[in-house]
C-alpha positions as CSV (number, residue, x, y, z in Angstrom):
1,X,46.4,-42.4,100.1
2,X,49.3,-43.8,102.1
3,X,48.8,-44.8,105.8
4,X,51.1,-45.6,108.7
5,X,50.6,-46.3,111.8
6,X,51.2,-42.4,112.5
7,X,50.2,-41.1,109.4
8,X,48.2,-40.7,106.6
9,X,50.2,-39.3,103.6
10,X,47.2,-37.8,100.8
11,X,48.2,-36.4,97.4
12,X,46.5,-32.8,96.5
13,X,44.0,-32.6,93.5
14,X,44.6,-29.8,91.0
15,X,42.7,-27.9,92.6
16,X,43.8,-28.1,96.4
17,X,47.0,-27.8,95.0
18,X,46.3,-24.2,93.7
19,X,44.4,-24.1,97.3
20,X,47.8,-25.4,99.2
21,X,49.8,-22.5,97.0
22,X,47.4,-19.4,97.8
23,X,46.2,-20.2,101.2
24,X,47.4,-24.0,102.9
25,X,45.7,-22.9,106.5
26,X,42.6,-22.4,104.2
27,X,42.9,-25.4,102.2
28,X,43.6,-27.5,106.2
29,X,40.4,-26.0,107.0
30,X,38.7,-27.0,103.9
31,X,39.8,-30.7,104.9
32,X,39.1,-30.4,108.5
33,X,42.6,-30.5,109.3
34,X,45.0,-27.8,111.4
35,X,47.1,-25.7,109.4
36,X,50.7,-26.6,109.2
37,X,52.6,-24.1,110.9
38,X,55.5,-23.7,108.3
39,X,54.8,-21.1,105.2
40,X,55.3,-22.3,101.8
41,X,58.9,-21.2,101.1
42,X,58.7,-19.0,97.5
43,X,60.8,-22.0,96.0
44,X,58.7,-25.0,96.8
45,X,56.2,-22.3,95.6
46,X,57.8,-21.6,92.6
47,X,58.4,-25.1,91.9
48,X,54.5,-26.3,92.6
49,X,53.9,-23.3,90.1
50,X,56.3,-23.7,87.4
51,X,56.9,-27.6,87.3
52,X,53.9,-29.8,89.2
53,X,51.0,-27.9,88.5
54,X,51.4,-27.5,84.4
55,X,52.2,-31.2,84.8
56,X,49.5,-32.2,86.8
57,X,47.1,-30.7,84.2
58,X,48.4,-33.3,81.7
59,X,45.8,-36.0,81.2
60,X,48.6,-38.2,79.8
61,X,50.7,-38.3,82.8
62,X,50.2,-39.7,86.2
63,X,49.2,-37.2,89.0
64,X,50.6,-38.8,91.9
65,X,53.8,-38.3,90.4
66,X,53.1,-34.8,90.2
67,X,51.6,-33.2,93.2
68,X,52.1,-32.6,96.8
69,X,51.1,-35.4,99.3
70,X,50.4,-33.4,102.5
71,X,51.3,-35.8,105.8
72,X,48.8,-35.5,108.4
73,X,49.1,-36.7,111.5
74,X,46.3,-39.0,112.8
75,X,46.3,-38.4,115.8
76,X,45.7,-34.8,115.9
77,X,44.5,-34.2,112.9
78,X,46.9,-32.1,111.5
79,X,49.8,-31.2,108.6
80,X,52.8,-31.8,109.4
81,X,54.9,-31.9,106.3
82,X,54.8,-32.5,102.8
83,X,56.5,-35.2,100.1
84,X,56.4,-34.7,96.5
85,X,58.3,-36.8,93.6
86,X,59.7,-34.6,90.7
87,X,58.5,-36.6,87.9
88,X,57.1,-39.9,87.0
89,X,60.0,-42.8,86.5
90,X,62.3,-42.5,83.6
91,X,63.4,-44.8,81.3
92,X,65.7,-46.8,84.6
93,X,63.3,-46.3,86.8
94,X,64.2,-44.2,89.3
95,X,61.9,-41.5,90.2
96,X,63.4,-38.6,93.0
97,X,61.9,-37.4,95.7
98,X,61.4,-34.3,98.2
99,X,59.8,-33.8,101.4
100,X,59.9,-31.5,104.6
101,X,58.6,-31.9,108.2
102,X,57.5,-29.0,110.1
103,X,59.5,-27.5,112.5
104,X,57.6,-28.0,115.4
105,X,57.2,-32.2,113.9
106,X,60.7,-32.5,113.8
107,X,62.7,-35.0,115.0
108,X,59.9,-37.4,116.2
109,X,60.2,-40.1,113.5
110,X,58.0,-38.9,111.4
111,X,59.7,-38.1,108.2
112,X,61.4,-41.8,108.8
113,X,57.8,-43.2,108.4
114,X,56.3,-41.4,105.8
115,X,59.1,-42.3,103.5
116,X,58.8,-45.9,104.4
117,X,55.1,-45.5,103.2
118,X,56.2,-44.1,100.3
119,X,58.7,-46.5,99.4
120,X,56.0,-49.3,100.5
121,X,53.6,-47.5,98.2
122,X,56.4,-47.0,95.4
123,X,56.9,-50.8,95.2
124,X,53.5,-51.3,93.8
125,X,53.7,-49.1,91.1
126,X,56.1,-52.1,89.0
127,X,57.5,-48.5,86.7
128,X,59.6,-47.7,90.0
129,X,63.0,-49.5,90.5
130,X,65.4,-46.7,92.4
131,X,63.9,-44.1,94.5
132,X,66.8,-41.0,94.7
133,X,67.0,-38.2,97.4
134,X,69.2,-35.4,97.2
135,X,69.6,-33.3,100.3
136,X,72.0,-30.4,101.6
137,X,75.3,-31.6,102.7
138,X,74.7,-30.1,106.2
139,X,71.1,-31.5,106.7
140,X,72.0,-34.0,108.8
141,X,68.5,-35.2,110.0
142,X,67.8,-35.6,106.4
143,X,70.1,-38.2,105.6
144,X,69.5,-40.1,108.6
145,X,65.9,-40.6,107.8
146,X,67.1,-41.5,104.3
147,X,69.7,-43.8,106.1
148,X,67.1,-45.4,108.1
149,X,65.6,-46.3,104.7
150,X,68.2,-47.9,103.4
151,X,69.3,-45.1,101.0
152,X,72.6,-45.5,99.9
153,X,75.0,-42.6,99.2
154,X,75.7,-42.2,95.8
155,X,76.9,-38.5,95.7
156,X,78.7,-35.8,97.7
157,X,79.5,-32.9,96.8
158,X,80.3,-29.1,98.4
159,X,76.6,-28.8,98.7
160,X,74.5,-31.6,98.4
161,X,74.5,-35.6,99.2
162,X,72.8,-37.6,96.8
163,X,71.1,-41.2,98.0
164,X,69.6,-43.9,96.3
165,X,67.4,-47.3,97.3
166,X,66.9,-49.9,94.8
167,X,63.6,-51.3,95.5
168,X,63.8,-53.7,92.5
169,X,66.1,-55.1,89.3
């Protein structure tokens, strides 16, 4: 687990993942949480489905590279959003990640300081050098919480930005 002074970012097991996929206000209730009040969109669905789970279920990799970590606020005890990498570093280093904030959570610094935990937790692991983010051109709020990071653009394009931090050489 990750915790902030807000949060408390916690990666899903196998199982709660499957949980998160078929029912997340069950699995919030299994944890004593509130339900986050966003659905699973069908392609973070998909992609739980198709890319973290089969990978999670490999003993030889390592899971917390390969599941959701649902962000609960302390406070009141509830989800508020969801980060995930996509992968375990590769041969440079740099490991990507994705994330999403409620609606209703939005635009109250939270996203800002669960990706500072992240990248806090990130510079213990000593496989991680470059943490990357790549979010829709037009998602504003998103790269301002990567810019309050101290992600650097790399990438623009007619669709997406692309931001890097180097946490080490």
């Amino acid at each position: 687990m990750i915790e902030t002074k807000r949060l408390v970012l916690r990666p899903l097991s196998h199982n709660e993942l499957i949980r998160h996929v078929k029912s997340p206000s069950e699995l919030a209730k299994d944890l004593g949480l509130t339900p986050s009040t966003s659905l699973i969109e069908k392609e973070a669905q998909e992609a739980i489905l198709d890319d973290l789970l089969p990978n999670l279920s490999d003993s030889t990799k390592n899971p917390l590279f390969y599941t959701m970590w649902i962000i609960i606020e302390k406070r009141i005890k509830a989800i508020i959003g969801g980060i995930c990498f996509h992968g375990e570093p590769d041969e440079d280093g740099e490991v990507e990640i994705g994330y999403g904030t409620d609606s209703d959570h939005q635009n109250k610094g939270y996203m800002t300081e669960a990706i500072s935990g992240v990248i806090q937790w990130a510079k213990s692991n000593k496989h991680v050098h470059i943490i990357k983010a790549e979010t829709d051109k037009t998602n504003i709020a998103s790269i301002l919480v990567l810019e309050k990071n101290n992600f650097k653009l790399i990438e623009q394009n007619n669709n997406f930005t692309v931001m890097k931090l180097k946490i080490r050489e």
